[in-house]
MARPAZA-115401 format. One record per residue (C-alpha): residue number from 1; x, y, z. Coordinates in pm, whole numbers, plus 50000, padded with zeros to 5 digits. Last residue first. Layout:
// residues N
<voke i="NUM" px="X" py="Y" pz="Z"/>
...
//
This chain:
// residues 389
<voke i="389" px="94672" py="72690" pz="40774"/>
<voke i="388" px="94620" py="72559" pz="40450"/>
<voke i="387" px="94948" py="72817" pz="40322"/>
<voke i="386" px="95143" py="72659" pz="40663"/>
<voke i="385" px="95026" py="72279" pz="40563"/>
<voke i="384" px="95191" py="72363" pz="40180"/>
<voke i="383" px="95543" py="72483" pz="40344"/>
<voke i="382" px="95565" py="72184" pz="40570"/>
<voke i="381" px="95497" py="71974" pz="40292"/>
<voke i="380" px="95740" py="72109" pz="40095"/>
<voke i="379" px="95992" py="72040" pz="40359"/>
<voke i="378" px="95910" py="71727" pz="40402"/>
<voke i="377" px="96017" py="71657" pz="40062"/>
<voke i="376" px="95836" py="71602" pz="39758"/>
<voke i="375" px="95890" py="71576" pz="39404"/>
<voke i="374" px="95599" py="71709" pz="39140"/>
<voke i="373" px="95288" py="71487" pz="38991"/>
<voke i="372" px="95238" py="71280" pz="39338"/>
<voke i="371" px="95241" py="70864" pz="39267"/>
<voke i="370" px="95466" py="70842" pz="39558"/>
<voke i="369" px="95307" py="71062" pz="39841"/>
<voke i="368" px="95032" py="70835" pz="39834"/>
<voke i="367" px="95282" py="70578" pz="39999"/>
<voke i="366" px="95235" py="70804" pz="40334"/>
<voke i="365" px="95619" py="70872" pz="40441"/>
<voke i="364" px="95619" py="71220" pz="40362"/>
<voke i="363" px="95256" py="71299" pz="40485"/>
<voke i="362" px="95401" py="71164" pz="40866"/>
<voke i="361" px="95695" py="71399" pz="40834"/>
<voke i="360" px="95484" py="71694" pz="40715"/>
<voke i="359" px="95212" py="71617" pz="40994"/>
<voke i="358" px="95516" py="71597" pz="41269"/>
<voke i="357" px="95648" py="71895" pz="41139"/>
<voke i="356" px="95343" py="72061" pz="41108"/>
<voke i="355" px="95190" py="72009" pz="41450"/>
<voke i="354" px="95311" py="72357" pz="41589"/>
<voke i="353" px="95175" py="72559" pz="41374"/>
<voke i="352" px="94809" py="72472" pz="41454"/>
<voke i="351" px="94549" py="72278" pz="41345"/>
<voke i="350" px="94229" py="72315" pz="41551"/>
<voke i="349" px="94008" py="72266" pz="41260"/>
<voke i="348" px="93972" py="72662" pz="41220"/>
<voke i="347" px="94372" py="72666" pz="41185"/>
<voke i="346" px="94279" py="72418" pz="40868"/>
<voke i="345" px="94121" py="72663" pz="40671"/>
<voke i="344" px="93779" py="72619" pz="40630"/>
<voke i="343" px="93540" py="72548" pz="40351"/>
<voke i="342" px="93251" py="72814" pz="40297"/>
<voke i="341" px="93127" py="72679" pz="39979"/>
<voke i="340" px="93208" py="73009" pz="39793"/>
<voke i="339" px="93527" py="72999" pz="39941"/>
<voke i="338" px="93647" py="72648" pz="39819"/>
<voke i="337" px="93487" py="72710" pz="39451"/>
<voke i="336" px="93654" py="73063" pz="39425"/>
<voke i="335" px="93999" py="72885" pz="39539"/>
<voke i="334" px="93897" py="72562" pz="39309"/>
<voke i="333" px="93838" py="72846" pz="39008"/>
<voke i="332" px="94191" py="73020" pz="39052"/>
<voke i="331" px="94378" py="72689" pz="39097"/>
<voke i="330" px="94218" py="72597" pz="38706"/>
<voke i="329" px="94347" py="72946" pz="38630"/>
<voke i="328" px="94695" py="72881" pz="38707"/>
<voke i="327" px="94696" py="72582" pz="38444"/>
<voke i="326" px="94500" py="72829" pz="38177"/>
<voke i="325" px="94781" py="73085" pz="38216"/>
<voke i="324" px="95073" py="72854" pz="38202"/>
<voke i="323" px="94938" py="72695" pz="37892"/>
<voke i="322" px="94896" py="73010" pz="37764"/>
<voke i="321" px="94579" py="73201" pz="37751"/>
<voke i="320" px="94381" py="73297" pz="37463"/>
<voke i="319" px="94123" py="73072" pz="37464"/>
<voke i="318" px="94120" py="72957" pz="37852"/>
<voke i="317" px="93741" py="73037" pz="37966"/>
<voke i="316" px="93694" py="72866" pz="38229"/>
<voke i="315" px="93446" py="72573" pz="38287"/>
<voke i="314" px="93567" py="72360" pz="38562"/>
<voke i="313" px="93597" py="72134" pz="38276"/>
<voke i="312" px="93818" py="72354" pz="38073"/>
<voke i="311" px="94010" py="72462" pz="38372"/>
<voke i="310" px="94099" py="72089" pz="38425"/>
<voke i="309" px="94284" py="72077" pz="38058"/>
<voke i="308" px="94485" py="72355" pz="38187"/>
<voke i="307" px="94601" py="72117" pz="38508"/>
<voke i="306" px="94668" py="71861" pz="38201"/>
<voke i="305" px="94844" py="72052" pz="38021"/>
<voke i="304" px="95074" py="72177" pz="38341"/>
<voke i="303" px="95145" py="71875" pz="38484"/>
<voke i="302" px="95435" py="71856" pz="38715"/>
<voke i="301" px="95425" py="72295" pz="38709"/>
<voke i="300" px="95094" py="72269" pz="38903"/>
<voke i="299" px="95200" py="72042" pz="39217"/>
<voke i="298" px="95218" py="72357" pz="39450"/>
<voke i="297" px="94930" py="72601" pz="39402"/>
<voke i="296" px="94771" py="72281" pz="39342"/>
<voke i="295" px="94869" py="72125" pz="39696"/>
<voke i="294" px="94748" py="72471" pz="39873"/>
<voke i="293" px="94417" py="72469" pz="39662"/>
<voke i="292" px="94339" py="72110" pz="39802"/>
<voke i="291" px="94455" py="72144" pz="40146"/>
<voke i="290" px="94129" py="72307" pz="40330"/>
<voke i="289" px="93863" py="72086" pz="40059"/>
<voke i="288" px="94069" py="71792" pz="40161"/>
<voke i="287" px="94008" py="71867" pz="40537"/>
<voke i="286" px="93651" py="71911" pz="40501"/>
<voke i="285" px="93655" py="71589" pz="40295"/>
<voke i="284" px="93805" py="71393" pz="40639"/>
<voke i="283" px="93622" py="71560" pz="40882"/>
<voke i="282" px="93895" py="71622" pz="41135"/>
<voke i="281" px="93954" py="71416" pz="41517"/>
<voke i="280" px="94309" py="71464" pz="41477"/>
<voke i="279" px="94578" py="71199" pz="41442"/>
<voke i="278" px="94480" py="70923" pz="41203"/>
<voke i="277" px="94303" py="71218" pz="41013"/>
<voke i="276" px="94640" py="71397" pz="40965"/>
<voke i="275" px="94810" py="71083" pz="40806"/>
<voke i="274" px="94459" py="71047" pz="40556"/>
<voke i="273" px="94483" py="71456" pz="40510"/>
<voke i="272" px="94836" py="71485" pz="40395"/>
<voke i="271" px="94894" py="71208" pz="40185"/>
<voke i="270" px="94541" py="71233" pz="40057"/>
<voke i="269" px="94623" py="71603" pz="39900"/>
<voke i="268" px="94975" py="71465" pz="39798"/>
<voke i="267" px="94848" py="71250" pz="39560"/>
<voke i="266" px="94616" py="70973" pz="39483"/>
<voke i="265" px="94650" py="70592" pz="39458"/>
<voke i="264" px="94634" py="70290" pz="39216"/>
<voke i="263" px="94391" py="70023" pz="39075"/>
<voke i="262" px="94163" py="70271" pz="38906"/>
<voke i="261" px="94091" py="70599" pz="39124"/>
<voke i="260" px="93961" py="70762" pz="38846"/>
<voke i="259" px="93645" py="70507" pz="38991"/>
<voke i="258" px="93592" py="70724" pz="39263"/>
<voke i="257" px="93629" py="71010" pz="39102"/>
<voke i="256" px="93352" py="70875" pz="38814"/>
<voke i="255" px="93107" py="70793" pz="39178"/>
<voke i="254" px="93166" py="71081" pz="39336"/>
<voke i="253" px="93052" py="71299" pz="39041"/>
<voke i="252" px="92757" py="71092" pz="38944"/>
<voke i="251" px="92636" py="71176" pz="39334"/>
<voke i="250" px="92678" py="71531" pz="39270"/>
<voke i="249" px="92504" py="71475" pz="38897"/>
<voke i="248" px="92220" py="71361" pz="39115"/>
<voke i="247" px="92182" py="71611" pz="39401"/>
<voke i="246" px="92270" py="71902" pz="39141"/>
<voke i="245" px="91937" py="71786" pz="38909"/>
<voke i="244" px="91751" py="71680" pz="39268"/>
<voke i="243" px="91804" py="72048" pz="39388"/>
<voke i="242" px="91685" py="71958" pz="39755"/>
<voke i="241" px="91975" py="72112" pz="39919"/>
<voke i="240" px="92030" py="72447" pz="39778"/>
<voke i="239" px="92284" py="72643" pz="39830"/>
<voke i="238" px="92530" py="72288" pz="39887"/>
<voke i="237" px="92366" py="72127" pz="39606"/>
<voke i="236" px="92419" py="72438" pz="39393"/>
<voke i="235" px="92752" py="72500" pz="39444"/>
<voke i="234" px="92810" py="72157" pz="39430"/>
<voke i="233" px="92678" py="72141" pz="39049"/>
<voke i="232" px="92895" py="72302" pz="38748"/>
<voke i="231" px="93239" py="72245" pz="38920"/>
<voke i="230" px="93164" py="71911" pz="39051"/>
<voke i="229" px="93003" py="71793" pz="38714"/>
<voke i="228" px="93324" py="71907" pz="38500"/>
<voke i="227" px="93548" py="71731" pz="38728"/>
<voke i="226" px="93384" py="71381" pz="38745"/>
<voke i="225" px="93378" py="71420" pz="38356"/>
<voke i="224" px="93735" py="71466" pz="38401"/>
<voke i="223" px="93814" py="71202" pz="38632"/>
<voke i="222" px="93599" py="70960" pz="38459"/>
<voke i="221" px="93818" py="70992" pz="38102"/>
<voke i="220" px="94140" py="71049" pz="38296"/>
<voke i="219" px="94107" py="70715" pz="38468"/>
<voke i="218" px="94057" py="70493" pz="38187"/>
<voke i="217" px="94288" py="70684" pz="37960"/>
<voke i="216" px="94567" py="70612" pz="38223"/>
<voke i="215" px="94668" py="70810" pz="38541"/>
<voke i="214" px="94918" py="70617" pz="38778"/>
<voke i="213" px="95195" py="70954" pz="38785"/>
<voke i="212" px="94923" py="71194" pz="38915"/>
<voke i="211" px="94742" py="71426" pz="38742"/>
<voke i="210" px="94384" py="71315" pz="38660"/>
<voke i="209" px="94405" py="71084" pz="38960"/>
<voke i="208" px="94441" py="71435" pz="39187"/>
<voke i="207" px="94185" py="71612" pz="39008"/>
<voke i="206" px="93900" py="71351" pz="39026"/>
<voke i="205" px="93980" py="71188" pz="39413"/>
<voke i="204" px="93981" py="71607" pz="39483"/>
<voke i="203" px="93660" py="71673" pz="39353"/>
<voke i="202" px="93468" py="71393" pz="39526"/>
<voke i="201" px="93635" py="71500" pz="39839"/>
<voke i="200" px="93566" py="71893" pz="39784"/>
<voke i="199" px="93177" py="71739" pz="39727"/>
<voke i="198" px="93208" py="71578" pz="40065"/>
<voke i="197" px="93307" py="71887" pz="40264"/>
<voke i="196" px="93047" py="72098" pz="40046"/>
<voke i="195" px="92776" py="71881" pz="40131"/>
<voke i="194" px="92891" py="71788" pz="40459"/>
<voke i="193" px="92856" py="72170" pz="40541"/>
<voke i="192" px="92506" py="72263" pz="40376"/>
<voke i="191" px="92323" py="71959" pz="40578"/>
<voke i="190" px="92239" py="71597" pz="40388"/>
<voke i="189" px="91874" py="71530" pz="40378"/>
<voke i="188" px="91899" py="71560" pz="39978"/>
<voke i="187" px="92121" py="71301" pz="39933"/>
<voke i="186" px="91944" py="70966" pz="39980"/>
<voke i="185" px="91708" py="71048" pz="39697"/>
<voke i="184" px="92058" py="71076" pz="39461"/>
<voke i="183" px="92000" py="70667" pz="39502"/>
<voke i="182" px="92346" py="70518" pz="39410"/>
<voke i="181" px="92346" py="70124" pz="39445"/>
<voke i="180" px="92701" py="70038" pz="39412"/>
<voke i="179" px="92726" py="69612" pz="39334"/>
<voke i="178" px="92965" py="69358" pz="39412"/>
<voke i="177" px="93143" py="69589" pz="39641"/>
<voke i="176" px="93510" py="69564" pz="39647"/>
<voke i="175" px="93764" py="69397" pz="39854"/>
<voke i="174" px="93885" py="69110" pz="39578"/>
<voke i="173" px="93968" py="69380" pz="39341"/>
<voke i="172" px="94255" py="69552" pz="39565"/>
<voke i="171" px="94294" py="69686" pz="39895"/>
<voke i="170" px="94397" py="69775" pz="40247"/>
<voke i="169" px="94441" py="70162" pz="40340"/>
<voke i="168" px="94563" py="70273" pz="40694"/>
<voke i="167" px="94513" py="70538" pz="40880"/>
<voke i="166" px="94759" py="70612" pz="41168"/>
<voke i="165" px="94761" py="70720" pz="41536"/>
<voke i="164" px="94932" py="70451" pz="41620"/>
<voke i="163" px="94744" py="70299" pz="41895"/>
<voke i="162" px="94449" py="70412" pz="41734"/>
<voke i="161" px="94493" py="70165" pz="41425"/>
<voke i="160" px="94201" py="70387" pz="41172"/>
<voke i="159" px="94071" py="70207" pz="40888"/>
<voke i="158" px="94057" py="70347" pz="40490"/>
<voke i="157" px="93899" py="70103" pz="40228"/>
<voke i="156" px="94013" py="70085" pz="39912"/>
<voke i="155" px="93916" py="69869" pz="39551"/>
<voke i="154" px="93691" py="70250" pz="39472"/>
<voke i="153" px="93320" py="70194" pz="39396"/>
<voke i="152" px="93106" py="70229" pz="39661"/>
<voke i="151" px="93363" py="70463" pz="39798"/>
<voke i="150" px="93298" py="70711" pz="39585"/>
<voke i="149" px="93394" py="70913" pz="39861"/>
<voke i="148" px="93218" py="71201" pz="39796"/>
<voke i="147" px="92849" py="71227" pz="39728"/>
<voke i="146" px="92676" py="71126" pz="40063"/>
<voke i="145" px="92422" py="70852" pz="40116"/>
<voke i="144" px="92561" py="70591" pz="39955"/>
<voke i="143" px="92483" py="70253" pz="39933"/>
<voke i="142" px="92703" py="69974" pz="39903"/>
<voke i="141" px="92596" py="69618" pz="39816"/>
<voke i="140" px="92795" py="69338" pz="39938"/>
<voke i="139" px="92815" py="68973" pz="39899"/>
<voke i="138" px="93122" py="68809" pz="40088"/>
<voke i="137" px="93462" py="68926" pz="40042"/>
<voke i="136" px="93660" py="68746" pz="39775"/>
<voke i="135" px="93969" py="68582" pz="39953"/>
<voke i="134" px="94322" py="68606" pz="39857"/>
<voke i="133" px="94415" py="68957" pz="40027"/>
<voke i="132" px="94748" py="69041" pz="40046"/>
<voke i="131" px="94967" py="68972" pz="40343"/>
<voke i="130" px="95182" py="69211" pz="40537"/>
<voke i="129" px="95531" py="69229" pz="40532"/>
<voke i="128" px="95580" py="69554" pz="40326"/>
<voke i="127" px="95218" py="69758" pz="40367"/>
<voke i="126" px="94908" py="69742" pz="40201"/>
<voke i="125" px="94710" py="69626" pz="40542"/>
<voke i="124" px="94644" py="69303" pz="40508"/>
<voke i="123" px="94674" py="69178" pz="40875"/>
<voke i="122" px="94518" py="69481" pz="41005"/>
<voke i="121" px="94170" py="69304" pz="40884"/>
<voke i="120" px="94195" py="69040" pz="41201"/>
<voke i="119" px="94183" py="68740" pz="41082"/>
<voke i="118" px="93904" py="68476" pz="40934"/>
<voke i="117" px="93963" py="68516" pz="40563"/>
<voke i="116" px="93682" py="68580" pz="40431"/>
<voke i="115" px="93476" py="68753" pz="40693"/>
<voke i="114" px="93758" py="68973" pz="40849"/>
<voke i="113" px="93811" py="69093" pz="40484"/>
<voke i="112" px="93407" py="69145" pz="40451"/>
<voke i="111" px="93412" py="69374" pz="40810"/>
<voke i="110" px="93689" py="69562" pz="40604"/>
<voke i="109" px="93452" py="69618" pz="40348"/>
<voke i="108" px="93159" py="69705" pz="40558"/>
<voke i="107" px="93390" py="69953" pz="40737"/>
<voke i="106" px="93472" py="70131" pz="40428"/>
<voke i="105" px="93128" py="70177" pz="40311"/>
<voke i="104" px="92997" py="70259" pz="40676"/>
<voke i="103" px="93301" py="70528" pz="40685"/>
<voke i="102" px="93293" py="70693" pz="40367"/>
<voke i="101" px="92957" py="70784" pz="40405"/>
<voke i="100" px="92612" py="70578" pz="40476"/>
<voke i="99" px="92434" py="70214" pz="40374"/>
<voke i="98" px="92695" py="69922" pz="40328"/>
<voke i="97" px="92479" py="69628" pz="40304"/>
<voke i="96" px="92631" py="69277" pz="40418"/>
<voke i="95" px="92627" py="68906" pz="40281"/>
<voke i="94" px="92558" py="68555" pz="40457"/>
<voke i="93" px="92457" py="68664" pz="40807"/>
<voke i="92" px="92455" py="68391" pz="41062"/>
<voke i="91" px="92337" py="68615" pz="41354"/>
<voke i="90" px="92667" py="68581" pz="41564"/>
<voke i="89" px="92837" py="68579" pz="41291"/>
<voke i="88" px="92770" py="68924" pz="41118"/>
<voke i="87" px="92772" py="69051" pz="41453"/>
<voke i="86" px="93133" py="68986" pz="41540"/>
<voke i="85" px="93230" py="69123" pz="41246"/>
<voke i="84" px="93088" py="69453" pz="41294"/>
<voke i="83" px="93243" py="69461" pz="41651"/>
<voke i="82" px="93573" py="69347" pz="41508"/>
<voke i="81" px="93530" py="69672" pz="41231"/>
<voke i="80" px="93443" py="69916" pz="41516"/>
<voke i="79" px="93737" py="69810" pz="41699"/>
<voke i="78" px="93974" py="69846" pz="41438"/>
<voke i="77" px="93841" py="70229" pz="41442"/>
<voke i="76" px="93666" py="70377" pz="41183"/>
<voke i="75" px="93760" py="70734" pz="41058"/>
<voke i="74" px="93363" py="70823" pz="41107"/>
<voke i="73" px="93162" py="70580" pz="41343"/>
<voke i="72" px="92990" py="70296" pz="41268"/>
<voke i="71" px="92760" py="70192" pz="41545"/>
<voke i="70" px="92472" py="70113" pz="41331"/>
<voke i="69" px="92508" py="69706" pz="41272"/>
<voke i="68" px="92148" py="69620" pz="41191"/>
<voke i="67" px="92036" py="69289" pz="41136"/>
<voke i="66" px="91829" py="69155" pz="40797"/>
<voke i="65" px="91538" py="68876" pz="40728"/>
<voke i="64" px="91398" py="68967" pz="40375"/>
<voke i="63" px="91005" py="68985" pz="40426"/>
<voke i="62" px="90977" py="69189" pz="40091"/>
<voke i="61" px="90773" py="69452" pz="40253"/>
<voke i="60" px="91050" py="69432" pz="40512"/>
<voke i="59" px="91354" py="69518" pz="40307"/>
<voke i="58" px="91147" py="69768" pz="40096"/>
<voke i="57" px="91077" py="69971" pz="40403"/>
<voke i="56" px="91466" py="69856" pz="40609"/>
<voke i="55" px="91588" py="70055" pz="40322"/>
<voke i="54" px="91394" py="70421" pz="40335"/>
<voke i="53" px="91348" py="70325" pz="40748"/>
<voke i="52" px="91762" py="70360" pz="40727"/>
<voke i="51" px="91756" py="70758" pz="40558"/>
<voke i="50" px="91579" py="70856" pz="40858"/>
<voke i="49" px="91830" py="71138" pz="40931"/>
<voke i="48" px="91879" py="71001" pz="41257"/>
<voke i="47" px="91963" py="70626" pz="41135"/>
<voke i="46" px="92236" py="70826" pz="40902"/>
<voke i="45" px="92370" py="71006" pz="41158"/>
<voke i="44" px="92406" py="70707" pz="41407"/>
<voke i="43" px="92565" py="70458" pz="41134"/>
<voke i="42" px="92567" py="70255" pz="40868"/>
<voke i="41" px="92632" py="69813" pz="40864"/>
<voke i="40" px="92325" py="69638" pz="40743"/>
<voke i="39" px="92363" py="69280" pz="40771"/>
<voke i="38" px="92239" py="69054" pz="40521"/>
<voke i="37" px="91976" py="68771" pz="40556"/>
<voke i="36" px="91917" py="68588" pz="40278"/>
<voke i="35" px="92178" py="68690" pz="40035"/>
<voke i="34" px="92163" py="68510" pz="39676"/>
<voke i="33" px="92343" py="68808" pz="39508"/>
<voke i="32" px="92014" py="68788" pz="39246"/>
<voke i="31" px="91860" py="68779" pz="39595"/>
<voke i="30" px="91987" py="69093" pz="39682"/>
<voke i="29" px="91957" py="69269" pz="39384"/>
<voke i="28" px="91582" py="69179" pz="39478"/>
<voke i="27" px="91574" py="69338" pz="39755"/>
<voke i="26" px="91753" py="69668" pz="39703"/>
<voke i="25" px="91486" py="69758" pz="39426"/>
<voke i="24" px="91376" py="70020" pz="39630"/>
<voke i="23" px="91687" py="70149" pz="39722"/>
<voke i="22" px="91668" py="70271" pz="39321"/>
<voke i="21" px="91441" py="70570" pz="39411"/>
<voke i="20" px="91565" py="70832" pz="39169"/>
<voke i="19" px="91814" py="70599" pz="38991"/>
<voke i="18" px="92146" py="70416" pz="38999"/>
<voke i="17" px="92312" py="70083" pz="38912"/>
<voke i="16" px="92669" py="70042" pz="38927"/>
<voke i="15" px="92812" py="69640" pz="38901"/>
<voke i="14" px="93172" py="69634" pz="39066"/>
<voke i="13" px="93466" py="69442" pz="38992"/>
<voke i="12" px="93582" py="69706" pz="38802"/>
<voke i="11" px="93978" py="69676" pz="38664"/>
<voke i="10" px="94189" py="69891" pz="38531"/>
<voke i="9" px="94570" py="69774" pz="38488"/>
<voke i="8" px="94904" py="69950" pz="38386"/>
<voke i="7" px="95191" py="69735" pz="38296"/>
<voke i="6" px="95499" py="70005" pz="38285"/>
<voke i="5" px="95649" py="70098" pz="38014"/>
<voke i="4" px="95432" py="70392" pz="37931"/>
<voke i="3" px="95579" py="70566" pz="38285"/>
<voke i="2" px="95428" py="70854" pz="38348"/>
<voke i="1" px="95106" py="70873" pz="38210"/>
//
């Protein structure tokens, strides 16, 4: 903890329930949220995969009246949000389900800003001169189907403004879900590659609000345990698919990193990939899992007991070592974690050499860059992009 004179807050405005099977008691945590008729906002891959016929099931054998909003797609756009929103009250809905990635939960949220307070959610985007949000959104339940965001339980969502190129974050307690409903069920349809892009996601969230300067006790306590279970189970849950034991401590993972999160930010690693996802079509946990070793290599020496502390969870063996030893070592067992799960390097992604200044430059300004465990410059950036390269 940086700064112990600082006021430092952790707050969960979100309910967490989870089991094999829990969708199935989706309807009545909706009526003990008093929705009638929600909207269900997911998207394409998900309605493919089948995973929305193992909601709408329960939904209907409980004749609870519901639309569909499936046209999310990943990195939403403003556009995708207004067309959300647009539905919701055009069919009277009077709470929404979040059922996907990332991107449904995130879009469901920002479709709840628009809700509440009736403007366009790039109004309270956490940025000087905007406003802040003073309106609860309505009722929502989020349901993942990956393990990585932890979305279902962070205050953030992430939105794309195409005509800058940019991702932007709005947040705080008022946009979260009233309740995460984590079915590890959900999980097991998910292919080898979003696995392991989504699992390097949950890991990263963990590691980077272990070390940076808005940790707490809170936050360290989830973001270790969220640790320990990434490095004993995605190997397995991407080898594997229909492991239920990885499946479920995969989806426990995402949802501790999420919550590491607290009230504050990440590091570097989101600096990098949220500005580069604004402005390249990129998988948004494939890219973490491509910049994560790079930005450990680098931010090490801010933090080294606590970077040791992380090789205990990833489950080296440090007695012995020095401090310096077991804090290289935790970098050693990401880099074997990265390769095993076949994450690529960013030239793979269509990154070249060429875009780095403008990435470094646009990573530099990102406010994530702030709460980072070593100093910055774009230089350093420039230097970390050419070792993800």
């Amino acid at each position: 903890m940086k700064n112990l004179q600082e006021l430092h807050y952790f707050e969960v405005p979100t309910v967490m329930k989870h089991a094999l099977g829990a969708v199935n008691h989706l309807p009545g945590e909706l009526e003990i949220l008093g929705v009638k008729k929600p909207l269900i906002v997911t998207d394409q891959g998900v309605v493919k995969a089948g995973l929305l016929d193992m909601i709408i099931k329960p939904l209907k054998d409980a004749s609870v009246s519901h639309v569909i909003y499936d046209q999310v797609v990943f990195n939403p756009l403003l556009a995708t949000v207004a067309a959300g929103t647009e539905m919701y009250r055009k069919n009277d809905c009077d709470g929404i389900v979040a059922l996907g990635g990332g991107s449904s939960m995130d879009c469901a949220k920002a479709i709840g800003v628009e809700i509440a307070h009736g403007e366009p959610v790039l109004e309270y985007e956490c940025a000087e001169g905007k406003k802040e949000l003073s309106k609860r959104v309505p009722p929502l339940v989020c349901i993942p189907t990956t393990a990585g965001t932890g979305s279902e339980v962070t205050l953030w969502a992430v939105i794309t403004d195409p005509a800058r190129e940019y991702k932007f974050n709005v947040g705080g307690p008022l946009i979260a879900a009233h309740l995460a409903l984590v079915d590890p069920l959900l999980h097991l349809s998910m292919p080898a590659e979003v696995t392991a892009g989504t699992g390097m996601d949950a890991l990263c969230h963990a590691i980077e609000c272990y070390t940076c300067a808005y940790a707490q006790p809170q936050t360290d306590a989830v973001a270790l345990l969220a640790i320990e279970y990434a490095g004993k189970y995605l190997r397995r849950a991407v080898a594997y698919g229909q492991d239920i034991d990885a499946r479920y401590y995969m989806a426990m993972s995402s949802m501790l990193a999420g919550l590491s999160y607290g009230a504050a930010s990440a590091g570097a690693v989101h600096a990098m990939t949220q500005t580069m996802g604004g402005i390249f079509p990129v998988h948004h946990g494939v890219a973490v899992g491509s910049t994560l070793v790079p930005v450990m290599e680098y931010n090490w020496m801010g933090e080294p007991e606590k970077y040791a502390r992380m090789a205990l969870a990833l489950g080296v063996p440090t007695f012995g070592m020095t401090e310096r030893e077991a804090a290289l070592s935790a970098v050693e067992a990401c880099r074997e974690l990265t390769e095993d799960i076949g994450i690529p390097r960013l030239r793979e992604m269509g990154i070249t050499e060429a875009d780095i200044p403008r990435l470094a430059q646009e990573a530099f300004n990102d406010p994530q860059t702030i709460g980072n465990p070593r100093d910055l410059t774009v230089a350093a950036y420039e230097e970390i992009y050419r070792r993800a390269l």
